[in-house]
C-alpha positions in Angstrom: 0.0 0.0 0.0 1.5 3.2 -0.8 1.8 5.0 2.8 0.5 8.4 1.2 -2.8 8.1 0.8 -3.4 4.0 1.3 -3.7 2.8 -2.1 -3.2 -0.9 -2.9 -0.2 -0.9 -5.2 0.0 -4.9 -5.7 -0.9 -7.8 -4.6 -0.6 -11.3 -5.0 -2.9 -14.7 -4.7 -1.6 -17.4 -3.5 -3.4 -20.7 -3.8 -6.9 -21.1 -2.9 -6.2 -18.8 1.1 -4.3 -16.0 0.1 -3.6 -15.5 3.8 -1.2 -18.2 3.8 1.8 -16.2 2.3 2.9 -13.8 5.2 1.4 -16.2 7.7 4.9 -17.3 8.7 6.1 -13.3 8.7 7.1 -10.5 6.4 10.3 -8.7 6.1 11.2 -6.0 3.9 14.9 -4.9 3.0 16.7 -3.4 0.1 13.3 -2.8 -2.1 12.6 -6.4 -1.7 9.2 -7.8 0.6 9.9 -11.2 2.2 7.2 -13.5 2.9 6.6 -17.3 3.9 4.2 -19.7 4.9 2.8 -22.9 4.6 0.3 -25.0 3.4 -0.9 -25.1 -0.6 3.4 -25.3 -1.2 5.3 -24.2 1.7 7.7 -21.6 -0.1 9.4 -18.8 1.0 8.9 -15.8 -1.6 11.0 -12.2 -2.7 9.0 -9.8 -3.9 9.9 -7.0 -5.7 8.7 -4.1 -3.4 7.6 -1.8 -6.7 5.9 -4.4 -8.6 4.9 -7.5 -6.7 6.7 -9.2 -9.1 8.6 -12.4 -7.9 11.9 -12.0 -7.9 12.5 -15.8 -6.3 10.9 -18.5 -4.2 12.2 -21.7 -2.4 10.2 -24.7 -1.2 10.7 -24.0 2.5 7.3 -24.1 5.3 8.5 -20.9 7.2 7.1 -20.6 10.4 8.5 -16.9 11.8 9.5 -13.7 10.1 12.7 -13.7 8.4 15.5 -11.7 9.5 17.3 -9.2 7.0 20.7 -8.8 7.5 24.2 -8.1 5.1 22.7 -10.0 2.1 21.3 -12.5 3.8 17.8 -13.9 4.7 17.5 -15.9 8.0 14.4 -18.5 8.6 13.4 -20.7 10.7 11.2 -23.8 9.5 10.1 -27.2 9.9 10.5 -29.4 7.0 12.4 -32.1 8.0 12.6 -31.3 11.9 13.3 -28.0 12.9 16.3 -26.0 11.2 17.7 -22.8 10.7 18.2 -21.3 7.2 20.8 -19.0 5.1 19.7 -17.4 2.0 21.5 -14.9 -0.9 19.0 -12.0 -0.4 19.3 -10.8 -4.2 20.1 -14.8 -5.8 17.4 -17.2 -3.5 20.3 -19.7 -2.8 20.4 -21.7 0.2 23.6 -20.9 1.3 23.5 -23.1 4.5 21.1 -24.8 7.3 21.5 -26.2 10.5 20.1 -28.6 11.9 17.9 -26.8 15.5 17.4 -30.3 17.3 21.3 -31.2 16.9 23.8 -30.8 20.8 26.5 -27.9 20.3 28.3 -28.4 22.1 
């Protein structure tokens, strides 16, 4: 929504509950708008933040709001067990993920 005045500049349906994207969090960094959720595909989505356009997506359930920081988007999810994830902001490559339920020791 543009803040001016409150006009809906984009938006974008997602299966048959368009709720579901966002329902694990937004983020927005670097003219991008981060979104996840899951249900009807489980993906984690970049949007364009002039356009709605997507820019990438990854098959990931996210269940929280991802953190922004240096180039790098942070989730946490539940696919396989409960993990931690690394992405490239600007590429959508999984750069790494830990495994939450795992000792450090």
């Amino acid at each position: 929504m543009k803040a001016s005045d409150g006009k809906l500049l984009w938006k974008y349906p997602y299966g048959s509950i368009p709720n579901y994207v966002g329902i694990g969090g937004w983020a927005v960094a670097d003219n991008h708008v981060f979104a996840g959720g899951w249900d009807n595909g489980d993906k984690l989505f970049c949007f364009s933040i002039d356009d709605g356009s997507v820019l990438w997506q990854y098959d990931m359930r996210v269940n929280n709001p991802p953190i922004i920081s240096n180039g790098r988007v942070f989730v946490w999810n539940y696919d396989n067990g409960t993990s931690i994830a690394c992405f490239d902001e600007f590429k959508g490559q999984l750069l790494w993920q830990l495994d939450a339920n795992a000792t450090i020791i």
